[in-house]
C-alpha positions in Angstrom: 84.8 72.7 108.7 85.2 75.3 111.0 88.6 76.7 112.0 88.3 79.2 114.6 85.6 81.8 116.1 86.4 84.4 117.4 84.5 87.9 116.5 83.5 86.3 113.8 84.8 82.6 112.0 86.9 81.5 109.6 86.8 77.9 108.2 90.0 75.9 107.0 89.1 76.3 103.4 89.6 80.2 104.0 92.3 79.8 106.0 94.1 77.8 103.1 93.1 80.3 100.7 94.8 82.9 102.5 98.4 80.8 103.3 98.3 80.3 99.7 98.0 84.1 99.0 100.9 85.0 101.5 103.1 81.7 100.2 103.0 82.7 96.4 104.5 85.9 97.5 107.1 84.0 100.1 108.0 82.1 97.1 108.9 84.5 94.7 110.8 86.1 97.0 112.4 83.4 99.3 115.8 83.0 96.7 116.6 86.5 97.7 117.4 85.0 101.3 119.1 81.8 100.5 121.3 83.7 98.0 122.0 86.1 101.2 122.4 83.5 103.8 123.1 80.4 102.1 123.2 77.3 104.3 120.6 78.5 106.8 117.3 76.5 105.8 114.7 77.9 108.3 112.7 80.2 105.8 112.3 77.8 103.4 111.3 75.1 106.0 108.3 77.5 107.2 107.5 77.8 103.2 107.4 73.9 102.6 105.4 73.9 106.3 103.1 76.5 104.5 102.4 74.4 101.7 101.5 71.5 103.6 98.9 73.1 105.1 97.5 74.6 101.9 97.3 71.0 100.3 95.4 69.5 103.1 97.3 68.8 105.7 96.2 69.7 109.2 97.7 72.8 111.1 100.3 71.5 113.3 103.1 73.0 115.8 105.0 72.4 112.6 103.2 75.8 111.3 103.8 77.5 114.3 108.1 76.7 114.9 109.3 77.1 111.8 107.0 80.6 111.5 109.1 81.7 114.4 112.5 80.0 113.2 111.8 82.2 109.5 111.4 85.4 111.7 114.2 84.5 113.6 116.4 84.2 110.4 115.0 87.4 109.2 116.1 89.0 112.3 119.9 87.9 111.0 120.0 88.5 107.6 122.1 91.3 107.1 120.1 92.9 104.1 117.1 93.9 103.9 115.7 92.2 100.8 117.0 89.2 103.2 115.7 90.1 106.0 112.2 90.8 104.1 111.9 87.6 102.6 112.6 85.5 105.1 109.6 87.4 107.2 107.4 86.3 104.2 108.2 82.9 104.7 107.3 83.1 108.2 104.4 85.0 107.4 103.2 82.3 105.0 103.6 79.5 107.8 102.1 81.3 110.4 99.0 82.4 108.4 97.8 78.5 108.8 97.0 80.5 112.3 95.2 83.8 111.2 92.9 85.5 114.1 89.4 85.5 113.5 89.5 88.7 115.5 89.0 91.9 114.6 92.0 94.2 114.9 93.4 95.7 111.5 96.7 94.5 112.8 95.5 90.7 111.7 95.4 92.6 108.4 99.7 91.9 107.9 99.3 88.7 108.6 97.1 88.5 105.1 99.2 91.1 103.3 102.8 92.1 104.6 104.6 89.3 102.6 103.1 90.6 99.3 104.3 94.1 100.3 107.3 92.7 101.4 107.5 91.5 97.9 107.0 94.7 96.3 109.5 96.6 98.6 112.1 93.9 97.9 111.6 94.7 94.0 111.7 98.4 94.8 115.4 98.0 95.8 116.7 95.8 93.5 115.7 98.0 91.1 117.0 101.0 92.7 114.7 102.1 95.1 112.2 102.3 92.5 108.9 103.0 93.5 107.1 102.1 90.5 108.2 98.8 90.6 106.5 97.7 93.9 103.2 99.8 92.7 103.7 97.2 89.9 104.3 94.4 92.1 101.1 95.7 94.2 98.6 95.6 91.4 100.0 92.2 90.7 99.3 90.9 93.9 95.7 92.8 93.5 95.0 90.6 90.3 96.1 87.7 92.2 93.5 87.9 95.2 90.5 85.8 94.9 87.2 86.7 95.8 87.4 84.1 98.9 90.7 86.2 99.9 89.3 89.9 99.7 86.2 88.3 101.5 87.8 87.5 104.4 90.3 90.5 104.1 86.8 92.3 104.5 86.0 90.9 107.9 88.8 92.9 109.0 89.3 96.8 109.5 91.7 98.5 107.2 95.3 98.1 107.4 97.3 100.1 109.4 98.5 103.2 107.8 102.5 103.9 108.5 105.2 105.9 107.9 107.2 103.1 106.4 107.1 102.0 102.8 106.0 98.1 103.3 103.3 99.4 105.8 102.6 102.1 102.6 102.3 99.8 100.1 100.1 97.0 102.2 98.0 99.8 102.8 97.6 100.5 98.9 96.9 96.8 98.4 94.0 96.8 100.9 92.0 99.6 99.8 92.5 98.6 96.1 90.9 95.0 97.2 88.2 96.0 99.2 87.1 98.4 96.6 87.2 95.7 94.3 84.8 93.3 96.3 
């Protein structure tokens, strides 16, 4: 079944396989936020919206609001390990709705949430940088080949002076030159 064209296509099947890839990461990191900002359930909604989508169910406008509600929350948090998991949240929802197009900027949309991951590691260990390289050859062994194929229809990542756009940038090449 065929999801979207665009410069090229991506079928529902792919697309699940790649909400699934940006949820795992949401997940592990999504406590960080509701111990932050207790009360305010609009990360985890996009997560459970996420999931849904992954086990079959068809992309909805449920996808798309609470993707933008998560990224709202994010935009409140007041740390940022809070702020960076409720993004991958978001991330995970919205991924239901990946581009088929191809702009390396797409490219986040597959892999900001498991550097998002990594970078929210970093600091609760202390700024740490070998924890998110650790955390980034986790999320490396947890691609499958479906993932890094369709990673591949995209240029590279971005390369950026920050330290999640660093270590998404680490995770890409070290996929694609393991396909």
């Amino acid at each position: 079944m065929m999801a979207a064209s665009g410069d090229f296509e991506l079928t529902m099947d792919e697309l699940r396989v790649v909400t699934r890839y940006v949820a795992d990461s949401a997940q592990e990191v999504l406590p960080v936020f509701e111990e932050a900002v207790p009360g305010d359930p609009r990360p985890r909604a996009a997560l459970d919206a996420a999931w849904e989508f992954i086990n079959g169910a068809k992309r909805t406008k449920l996808q798309r609001v609470t993707s933008l509600d998560a990224h709202r929350a994010a935009k409140e948090a007041g740390t940022e390990p809070a702020r960076l998991a409720a993004r991958s949240a978001g991330d995970a929802a919205s991924a239901a709705y990946l581009h088929p197009i191809s702009r390396a900027t797409q490219v986040g949309h597959i892999l900001r949430a498991a550097a998002s991951a990594a970078r929210i590691a970093e600091l609760n260990a202390g700024d740490d940088p070998a924890v998110g390289d650790m955390l980034i050859e986790q999320a490396r062994h947890r691609a499958t080949p479906i993932l890094i194929a369709v990673l591949s229809r995209y240029p590279p990542a971005p390369t950026g002076e920050n330290r999640i756009a660093r270590l998404m940038s680490t995770l890409d090449a070290s996929l694609r030159a393991s396909r």
